[in-house]
Residue frames as qw, qx, qy, qz and C-alpha x, y, z in Angstrom:
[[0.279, 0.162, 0.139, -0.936, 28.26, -21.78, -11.77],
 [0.310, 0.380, 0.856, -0.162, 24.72, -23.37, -11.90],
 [0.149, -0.022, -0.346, -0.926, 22.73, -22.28, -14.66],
 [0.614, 0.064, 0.050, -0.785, 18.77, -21.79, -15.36],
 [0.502, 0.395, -0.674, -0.372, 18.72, -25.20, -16.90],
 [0.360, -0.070, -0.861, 0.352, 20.20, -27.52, -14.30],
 [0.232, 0.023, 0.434, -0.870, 17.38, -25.29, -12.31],
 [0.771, 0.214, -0.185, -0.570, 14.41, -26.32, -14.66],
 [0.543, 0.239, -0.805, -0.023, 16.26, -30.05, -14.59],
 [0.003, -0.069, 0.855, -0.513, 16.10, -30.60, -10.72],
 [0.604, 0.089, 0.400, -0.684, 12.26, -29.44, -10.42],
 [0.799, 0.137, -0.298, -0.504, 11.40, -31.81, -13.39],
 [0.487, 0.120, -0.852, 0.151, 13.70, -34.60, -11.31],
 [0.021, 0.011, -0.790, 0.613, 11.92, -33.74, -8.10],
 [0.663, 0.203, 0.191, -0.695, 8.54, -34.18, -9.65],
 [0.343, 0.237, -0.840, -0.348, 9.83, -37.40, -11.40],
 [0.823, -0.153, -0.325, -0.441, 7.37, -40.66, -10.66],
 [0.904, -0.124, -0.262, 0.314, 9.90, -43.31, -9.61],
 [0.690, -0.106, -0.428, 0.574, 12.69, -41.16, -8.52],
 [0.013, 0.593, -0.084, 0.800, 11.67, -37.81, -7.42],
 [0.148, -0.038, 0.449, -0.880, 10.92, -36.01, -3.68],
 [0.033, -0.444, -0.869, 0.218, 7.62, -37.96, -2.18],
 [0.024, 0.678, 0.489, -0.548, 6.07, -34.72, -1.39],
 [0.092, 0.428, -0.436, -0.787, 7.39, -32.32, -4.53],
 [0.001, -0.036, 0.814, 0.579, 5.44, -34.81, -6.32],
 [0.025, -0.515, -0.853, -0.085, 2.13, -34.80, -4.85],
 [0.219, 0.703, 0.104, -0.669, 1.64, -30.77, -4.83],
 [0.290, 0.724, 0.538, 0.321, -0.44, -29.24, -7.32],
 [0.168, 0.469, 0.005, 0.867, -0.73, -25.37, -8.18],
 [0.488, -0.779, -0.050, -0.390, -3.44, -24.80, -5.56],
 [0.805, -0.476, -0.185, 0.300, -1.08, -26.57, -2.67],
 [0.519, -0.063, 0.036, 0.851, 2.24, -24.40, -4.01],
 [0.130, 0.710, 0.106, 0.684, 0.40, -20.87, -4.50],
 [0.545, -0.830, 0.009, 0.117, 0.45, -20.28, -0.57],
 [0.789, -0.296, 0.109, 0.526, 4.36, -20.81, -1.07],
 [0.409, 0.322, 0.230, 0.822, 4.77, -18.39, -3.74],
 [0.240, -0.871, -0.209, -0.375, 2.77, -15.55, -1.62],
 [0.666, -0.670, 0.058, 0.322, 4.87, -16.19, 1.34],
 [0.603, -0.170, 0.050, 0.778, 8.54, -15.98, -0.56],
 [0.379, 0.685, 0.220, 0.582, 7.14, -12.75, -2.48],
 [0.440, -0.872, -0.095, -0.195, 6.78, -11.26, 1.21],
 [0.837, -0.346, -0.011, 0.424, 10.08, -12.66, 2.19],
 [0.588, 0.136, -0.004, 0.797, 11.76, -10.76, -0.69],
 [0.247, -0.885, -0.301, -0.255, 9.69, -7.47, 0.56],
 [0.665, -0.706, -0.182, 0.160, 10.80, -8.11, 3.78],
 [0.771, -0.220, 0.158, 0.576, 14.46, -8.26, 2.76],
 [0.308, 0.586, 0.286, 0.693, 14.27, -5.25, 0.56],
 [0.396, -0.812, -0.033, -0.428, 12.95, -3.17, 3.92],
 [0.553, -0.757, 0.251, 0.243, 15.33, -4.18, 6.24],
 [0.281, 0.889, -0.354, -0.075, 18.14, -3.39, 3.14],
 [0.664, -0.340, 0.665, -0.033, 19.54, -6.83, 3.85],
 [0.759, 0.425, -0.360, -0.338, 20.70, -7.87, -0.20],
 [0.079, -0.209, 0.973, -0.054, 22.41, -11.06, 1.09],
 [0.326, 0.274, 0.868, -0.254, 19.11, -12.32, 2.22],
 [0.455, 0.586, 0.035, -0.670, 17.61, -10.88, -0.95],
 [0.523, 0.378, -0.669, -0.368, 19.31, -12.65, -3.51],
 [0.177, 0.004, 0.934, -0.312, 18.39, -15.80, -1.10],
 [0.406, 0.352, 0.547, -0.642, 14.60, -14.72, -1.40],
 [0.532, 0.481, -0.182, -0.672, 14.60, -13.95, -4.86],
 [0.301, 0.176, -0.905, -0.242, 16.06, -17.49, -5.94],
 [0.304, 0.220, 0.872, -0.315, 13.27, -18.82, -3.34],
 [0.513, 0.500, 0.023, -0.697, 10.66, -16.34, -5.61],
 [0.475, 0.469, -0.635, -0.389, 12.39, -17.64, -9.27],
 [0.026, -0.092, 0.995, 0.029, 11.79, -21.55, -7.72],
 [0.379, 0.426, 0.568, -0.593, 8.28, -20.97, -7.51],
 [0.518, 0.545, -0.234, -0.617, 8.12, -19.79, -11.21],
 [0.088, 0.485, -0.870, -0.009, 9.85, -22.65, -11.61],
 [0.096, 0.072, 0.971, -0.205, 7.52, -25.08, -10.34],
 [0.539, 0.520, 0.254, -0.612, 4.41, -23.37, -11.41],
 [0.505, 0.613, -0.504, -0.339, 6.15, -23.95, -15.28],
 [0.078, 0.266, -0.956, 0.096, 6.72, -27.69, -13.97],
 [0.383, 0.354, 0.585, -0.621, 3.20, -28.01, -13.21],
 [0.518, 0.551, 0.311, -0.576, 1.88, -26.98, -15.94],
 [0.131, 0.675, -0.596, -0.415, 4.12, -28.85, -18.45],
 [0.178, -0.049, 0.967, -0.175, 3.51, -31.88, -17.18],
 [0.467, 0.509, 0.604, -0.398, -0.38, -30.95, -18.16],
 [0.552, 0.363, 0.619, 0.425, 0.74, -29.94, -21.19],
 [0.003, -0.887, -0.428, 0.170, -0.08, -26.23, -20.90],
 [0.461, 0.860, -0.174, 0.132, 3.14, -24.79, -20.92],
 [0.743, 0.088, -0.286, 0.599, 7.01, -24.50, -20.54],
 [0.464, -0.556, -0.087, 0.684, 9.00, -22.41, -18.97],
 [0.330, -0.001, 0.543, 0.772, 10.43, -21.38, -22.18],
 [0.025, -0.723, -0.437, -0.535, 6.51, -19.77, -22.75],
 [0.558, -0.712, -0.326, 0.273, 6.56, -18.08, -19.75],
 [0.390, -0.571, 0.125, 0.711, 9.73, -16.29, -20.39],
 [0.108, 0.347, 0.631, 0.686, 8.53, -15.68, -24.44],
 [0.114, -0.813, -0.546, -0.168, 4.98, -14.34, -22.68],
 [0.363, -0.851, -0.177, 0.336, 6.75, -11.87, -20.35],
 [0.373, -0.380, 0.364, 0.764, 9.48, -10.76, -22.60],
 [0.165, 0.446, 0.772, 0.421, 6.80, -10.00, -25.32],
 [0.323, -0.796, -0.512, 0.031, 4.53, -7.94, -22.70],
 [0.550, -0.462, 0.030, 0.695, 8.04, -5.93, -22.00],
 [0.105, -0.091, 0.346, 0.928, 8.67, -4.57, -25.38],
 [0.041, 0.510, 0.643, 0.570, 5.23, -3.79, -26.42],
 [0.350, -0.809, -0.459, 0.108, 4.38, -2.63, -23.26],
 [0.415, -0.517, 0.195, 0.723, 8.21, -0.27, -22.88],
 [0.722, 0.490, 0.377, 0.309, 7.76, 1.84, -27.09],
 [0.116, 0.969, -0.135, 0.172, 9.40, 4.45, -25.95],
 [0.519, -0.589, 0.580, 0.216, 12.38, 2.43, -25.29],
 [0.664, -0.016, 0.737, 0.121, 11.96, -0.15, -27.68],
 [0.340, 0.629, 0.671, 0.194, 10.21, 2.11, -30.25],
 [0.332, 0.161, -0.046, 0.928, 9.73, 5.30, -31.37],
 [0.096, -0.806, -0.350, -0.468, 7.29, 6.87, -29.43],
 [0.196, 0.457, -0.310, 0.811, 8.30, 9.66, -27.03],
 [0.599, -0.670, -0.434, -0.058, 7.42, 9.68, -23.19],
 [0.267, 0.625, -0.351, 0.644, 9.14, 12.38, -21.26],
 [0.260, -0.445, 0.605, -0.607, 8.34, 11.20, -17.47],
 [0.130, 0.079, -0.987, 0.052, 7.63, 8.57, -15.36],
 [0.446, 0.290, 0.541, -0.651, 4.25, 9.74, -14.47],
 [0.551, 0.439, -0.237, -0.669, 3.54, 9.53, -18.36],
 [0.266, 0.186, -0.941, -0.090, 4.80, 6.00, -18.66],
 [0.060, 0.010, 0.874, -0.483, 2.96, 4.98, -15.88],
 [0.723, 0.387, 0.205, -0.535, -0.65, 6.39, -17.70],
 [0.608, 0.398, -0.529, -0.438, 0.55, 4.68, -20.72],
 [0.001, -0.209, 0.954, -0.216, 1.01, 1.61, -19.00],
 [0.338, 0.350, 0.690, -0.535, -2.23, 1.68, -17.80],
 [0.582, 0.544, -0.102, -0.596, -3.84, 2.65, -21.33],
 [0.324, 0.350, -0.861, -0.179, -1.46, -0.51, -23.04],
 [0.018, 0.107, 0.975, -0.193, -3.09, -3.20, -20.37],
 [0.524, 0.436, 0.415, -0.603, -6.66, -1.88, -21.01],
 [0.720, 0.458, -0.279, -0.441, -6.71, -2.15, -24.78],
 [0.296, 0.135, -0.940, -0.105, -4.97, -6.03, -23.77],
 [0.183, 0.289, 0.899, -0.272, -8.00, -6.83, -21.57],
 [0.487, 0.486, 0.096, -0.720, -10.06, -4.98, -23.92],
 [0.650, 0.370, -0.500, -0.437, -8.82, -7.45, -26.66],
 [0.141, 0.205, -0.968, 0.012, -8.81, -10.50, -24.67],
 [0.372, 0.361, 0.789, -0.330, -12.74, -10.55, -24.31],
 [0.116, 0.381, 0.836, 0.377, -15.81, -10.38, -26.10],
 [0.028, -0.867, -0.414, 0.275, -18.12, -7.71, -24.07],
 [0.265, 0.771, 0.114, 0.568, -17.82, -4.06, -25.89],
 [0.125, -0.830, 0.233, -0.491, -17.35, -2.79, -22.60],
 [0.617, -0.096, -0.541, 0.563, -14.46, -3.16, -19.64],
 [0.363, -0.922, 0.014, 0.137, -14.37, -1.35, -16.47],
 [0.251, 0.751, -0.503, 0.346, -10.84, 0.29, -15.86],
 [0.328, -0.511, 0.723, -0.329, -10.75, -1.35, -12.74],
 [0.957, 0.166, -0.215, -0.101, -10.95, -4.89, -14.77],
 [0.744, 0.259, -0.481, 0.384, -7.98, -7.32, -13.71],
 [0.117, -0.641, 0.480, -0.587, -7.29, -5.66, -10.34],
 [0.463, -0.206, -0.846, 0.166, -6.71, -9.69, -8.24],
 [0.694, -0.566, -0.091, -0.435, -9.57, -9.42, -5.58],
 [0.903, -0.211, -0.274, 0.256, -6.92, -11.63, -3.40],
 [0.314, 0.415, -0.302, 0.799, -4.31, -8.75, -2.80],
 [0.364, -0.351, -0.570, 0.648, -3.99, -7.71, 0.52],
 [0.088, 0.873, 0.476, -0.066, -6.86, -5.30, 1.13],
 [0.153, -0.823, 0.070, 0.543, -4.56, -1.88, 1.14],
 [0.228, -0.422, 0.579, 0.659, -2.98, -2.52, -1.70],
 [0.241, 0.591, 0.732, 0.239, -6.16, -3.19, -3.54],
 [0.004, -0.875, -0.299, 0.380, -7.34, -0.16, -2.18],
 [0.002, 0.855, -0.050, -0.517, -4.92, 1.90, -3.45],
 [0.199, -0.116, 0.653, 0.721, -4.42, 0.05, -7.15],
 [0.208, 0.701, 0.634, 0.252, -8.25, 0.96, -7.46],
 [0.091, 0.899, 0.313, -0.293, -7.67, 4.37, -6.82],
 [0.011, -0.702, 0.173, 0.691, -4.92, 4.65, -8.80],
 [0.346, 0.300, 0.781, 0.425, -6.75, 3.19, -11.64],
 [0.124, 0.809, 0.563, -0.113, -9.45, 5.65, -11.22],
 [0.164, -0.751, 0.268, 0.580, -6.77, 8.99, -10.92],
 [0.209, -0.120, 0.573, 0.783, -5.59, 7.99, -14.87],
 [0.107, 0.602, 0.777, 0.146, -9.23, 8.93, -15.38],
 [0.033, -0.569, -0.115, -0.813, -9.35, 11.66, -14.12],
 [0.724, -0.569, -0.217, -0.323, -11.74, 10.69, -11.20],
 [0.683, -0.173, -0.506, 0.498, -9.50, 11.76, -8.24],
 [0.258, -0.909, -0.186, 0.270, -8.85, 14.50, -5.30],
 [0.382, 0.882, -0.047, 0.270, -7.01, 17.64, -6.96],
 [0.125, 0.665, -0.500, 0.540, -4.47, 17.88, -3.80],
 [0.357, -0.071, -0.884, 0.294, -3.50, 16.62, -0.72],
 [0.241, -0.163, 0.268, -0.918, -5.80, 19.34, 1.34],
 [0.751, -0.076, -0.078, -0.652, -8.73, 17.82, 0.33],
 [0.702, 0.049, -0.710, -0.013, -7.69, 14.70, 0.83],
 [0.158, 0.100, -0.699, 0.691, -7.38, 15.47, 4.58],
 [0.342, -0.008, 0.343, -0.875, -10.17, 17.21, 4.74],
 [0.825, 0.009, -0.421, -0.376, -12.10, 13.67, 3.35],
 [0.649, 0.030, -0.712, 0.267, -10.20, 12.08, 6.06],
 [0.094, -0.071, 0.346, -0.931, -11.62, 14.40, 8.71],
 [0.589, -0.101, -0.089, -0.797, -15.06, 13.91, 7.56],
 [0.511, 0.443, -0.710, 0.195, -14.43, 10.49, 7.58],
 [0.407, -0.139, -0.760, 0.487, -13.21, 10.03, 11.05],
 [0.414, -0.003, 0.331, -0.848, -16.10, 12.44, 12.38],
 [0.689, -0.181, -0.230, -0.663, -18.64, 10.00, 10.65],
 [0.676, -0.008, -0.721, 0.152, -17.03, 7.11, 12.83],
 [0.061, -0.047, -0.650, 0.756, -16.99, 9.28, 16.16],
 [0.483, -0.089, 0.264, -0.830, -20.66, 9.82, 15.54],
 [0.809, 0.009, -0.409, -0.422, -21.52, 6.05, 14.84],
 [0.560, -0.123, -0.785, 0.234, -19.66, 5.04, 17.87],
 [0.069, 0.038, -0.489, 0.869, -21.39, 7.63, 20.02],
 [0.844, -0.158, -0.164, -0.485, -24.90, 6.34, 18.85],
 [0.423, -0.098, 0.884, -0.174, -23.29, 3.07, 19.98],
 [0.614, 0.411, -0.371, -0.562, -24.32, 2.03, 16.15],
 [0.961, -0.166, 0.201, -0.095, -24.58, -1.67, 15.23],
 [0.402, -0.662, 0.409, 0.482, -21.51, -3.03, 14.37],
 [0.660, 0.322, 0.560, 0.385, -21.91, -3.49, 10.60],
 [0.232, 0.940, 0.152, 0.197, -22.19, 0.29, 10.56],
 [0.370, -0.720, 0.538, 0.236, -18.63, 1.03, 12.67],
 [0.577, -0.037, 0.519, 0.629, -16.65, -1.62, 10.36],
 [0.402, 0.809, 0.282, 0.323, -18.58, 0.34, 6.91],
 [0.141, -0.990, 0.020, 0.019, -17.34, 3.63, 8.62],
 [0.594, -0.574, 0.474, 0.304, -13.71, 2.39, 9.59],
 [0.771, 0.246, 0.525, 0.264, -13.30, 1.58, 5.83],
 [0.440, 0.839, 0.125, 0.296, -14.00, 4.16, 4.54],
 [0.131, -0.938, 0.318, 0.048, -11.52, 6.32, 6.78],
 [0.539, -0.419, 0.575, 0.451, -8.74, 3.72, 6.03],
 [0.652, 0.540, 0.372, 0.380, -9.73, 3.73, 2.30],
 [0.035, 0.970, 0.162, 0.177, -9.77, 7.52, 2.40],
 [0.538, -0.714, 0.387, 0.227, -5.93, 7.00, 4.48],
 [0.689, 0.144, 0.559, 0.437, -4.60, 5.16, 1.31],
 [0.350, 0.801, 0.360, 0.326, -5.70, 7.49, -0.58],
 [0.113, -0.985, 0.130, -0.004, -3.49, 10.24, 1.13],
 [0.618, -0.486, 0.440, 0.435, -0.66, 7.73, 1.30],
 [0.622, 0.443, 0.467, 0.446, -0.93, 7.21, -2.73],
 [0.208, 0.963, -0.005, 0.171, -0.79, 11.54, -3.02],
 [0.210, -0.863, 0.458, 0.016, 2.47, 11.19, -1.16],
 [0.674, 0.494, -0.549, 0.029, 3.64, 8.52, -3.37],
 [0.007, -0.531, 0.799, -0.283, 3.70, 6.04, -0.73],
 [0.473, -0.029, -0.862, -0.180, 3.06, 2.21, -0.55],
 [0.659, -0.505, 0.215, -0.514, 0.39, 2.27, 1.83],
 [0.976, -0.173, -0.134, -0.005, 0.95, -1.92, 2.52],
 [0.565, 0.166, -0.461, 0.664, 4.98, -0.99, 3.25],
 [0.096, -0.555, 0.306, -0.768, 4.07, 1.97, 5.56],
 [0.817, -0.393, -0.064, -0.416, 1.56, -0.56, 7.32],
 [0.904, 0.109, -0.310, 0.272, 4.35, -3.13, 7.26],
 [0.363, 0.407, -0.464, 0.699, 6.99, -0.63, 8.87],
 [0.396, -0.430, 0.256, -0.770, 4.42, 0.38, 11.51],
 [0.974, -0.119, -0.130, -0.144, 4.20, -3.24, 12.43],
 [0.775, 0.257, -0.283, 0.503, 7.61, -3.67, 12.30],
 [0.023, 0.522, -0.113, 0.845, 7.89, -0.61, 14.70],
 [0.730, -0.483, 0.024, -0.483, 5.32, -1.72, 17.07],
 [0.966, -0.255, -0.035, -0.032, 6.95, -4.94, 17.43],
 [0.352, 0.327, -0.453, 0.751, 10.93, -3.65, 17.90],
 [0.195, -0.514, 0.250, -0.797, 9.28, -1.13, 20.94],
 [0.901, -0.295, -0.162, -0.275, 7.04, -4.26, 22.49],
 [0.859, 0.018, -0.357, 0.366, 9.88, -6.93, 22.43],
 [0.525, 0.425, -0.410, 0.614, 11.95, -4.39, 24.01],
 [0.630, -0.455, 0.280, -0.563, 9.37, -3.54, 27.21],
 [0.953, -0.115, -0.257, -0.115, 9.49, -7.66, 27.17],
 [0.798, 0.284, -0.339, 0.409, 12.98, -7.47, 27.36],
 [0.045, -0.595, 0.282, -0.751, 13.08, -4.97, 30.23],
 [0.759, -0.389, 0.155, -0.498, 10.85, -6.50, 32.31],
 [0.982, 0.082, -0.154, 0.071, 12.79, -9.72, 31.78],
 [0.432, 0.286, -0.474, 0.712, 15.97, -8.35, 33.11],
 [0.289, -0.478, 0.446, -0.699, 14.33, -6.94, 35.86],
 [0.004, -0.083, -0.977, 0.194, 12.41, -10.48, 36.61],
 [0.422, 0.316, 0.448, -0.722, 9.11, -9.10, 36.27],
 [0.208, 0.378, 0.817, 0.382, 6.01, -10.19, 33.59],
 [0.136, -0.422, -0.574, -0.688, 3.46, -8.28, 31.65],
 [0.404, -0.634, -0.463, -0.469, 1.26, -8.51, 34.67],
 [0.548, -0.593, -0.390, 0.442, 2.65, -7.58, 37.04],
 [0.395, -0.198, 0.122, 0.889, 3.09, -3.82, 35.53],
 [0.354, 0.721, 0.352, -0.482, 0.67, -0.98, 35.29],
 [0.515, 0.696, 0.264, 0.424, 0.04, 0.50, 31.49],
 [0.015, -0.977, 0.201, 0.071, 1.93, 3.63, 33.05],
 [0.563, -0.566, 0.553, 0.238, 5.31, 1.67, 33.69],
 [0.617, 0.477, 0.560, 0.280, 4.63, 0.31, 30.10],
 [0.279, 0.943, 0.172, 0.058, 4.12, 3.50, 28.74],
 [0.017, 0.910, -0.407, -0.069, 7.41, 4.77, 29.77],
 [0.695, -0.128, 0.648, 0.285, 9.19, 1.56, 28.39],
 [0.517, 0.686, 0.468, 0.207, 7.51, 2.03, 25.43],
 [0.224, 0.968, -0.090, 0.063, 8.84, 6.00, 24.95],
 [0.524, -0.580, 0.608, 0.138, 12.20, 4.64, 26.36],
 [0.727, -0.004, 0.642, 0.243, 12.50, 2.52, 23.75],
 [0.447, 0.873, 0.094, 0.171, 11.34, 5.05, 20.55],
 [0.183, -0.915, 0.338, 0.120, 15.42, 6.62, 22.06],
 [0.568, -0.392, 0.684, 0.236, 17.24, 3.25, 21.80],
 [0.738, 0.406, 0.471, 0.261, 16.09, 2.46, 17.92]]
């Protein structure tokens, strides 16, 4: 059985000078953070299609990344591994005192404000300025939906949210009425994207009342689209026929033909 060790050994042999992996040696962090975005999606992926073989695959791809980020930056002197797992096991118990401690937290919604109240007063003590926003630290790089909907539920432990789902519709109504009347001026188009934002901000915002990951629901409805596609390909391809040579009606009733077979 391979331990953590012989794991932290190989990356520092495949970043060796004289005998390590040509390429392993000439990435930096900026060349390896694309890799570590891609495997976090992998282990997503594998978590949605309930597939834990290829999970514990993904996650050791995830845990080689940490791995090499902590090889990276050792080598500059910055840190080990060994801080890495001291910084996050630190951040656990101070951040968890009703496990670890004695204060009392009777649900998971309460944890979840206190969470949020524990990482403000750390970015509140890791600057100078008297004042933070709430929606400090939120990575500008995150896929847009999932920005969307950790700024709104930064705002909601404020207070500063919609009381129910009702209204939340009915802000997604208004919404999509102010987009049917900026594409029936035949507006320019810097006013149709502004508009289209808001109604998908304003769509997050109903998935987050129903306690769903908007960026998985997007992901399944991708994942959906392309099962029902491939399988019109795959019709037409037993019959000998292509894309174009079939009206959008014959499509259409592939397409509902297929919503039976999944």
């Amino acid at each position: 059985m391979h331990s953590i060790g012989e794991l932290l050994e190989i990356m520092a042999t495949l970043r060796d000078p004289v005998k390590g992996c040509p390429w392993d040696r000439e990435q930096d962090f900026s060349s390896i953070a694309p890799y570590t975005i891609e495997e976090a999606y992998e282990v997503a992926d594998a978590i949605e299609r309930n597939d834990m073989q290829a999970l514990c695959g993904e996650l050791g791809d995830l845990l080689f990344q940490v791995v090499y980020h902590a090889q990276l930056a050792s080598e500059k002197g910055d840190f080990q591994f060994k801080d890495v797992v001291e910084s996050i096991t630190t951040k656990l118990l101070k951040r968890h005192p009703h496990v670890f401690g004695n204060e009392k937290i009777e649900s998971a919604k309460a944890q979840s404000q206190a969470w949020e109240k524990h990482k403000l007063h750390e970015r509140q003590a890791a600057t100078e300025d008297p004042f933070i926003s709430i929606l400090a630290g939120i990575n500008i790089n995150l896929p847009a939906l999932s920005r969307a909907q950790k700024l709104q539920s930064r705002a909601a432990h404020a207070g500063f949210d919609w009381n129910n789902i009702r209204d939340v519709m009915a802000k997604i109504e208004e919404e999509l009425q102010e987009l049917k009347k900026e594409i029936v001026e035949q507006s320019k188009q810097n006013r149709l994207q502004d508009e289209l934002g808001d109604l998908l901000f304003s769509c997050v915002n109903l998935a987050r009342h129903l306690e769903i990951d908007a960026e998985s629901a997007l992901r399944g409805a991708n994942r959906k689209f392309e099962q029902r596609f491939r399988y019109i390909e795959e019709e037409l391809h037993t019959q000998q026929r292509t894309l174009e040579e079939v009206t959008l009606e014959e499509m259409d009733k592939l397409w509902e033909e297929s919503k039976t077979r999944q």
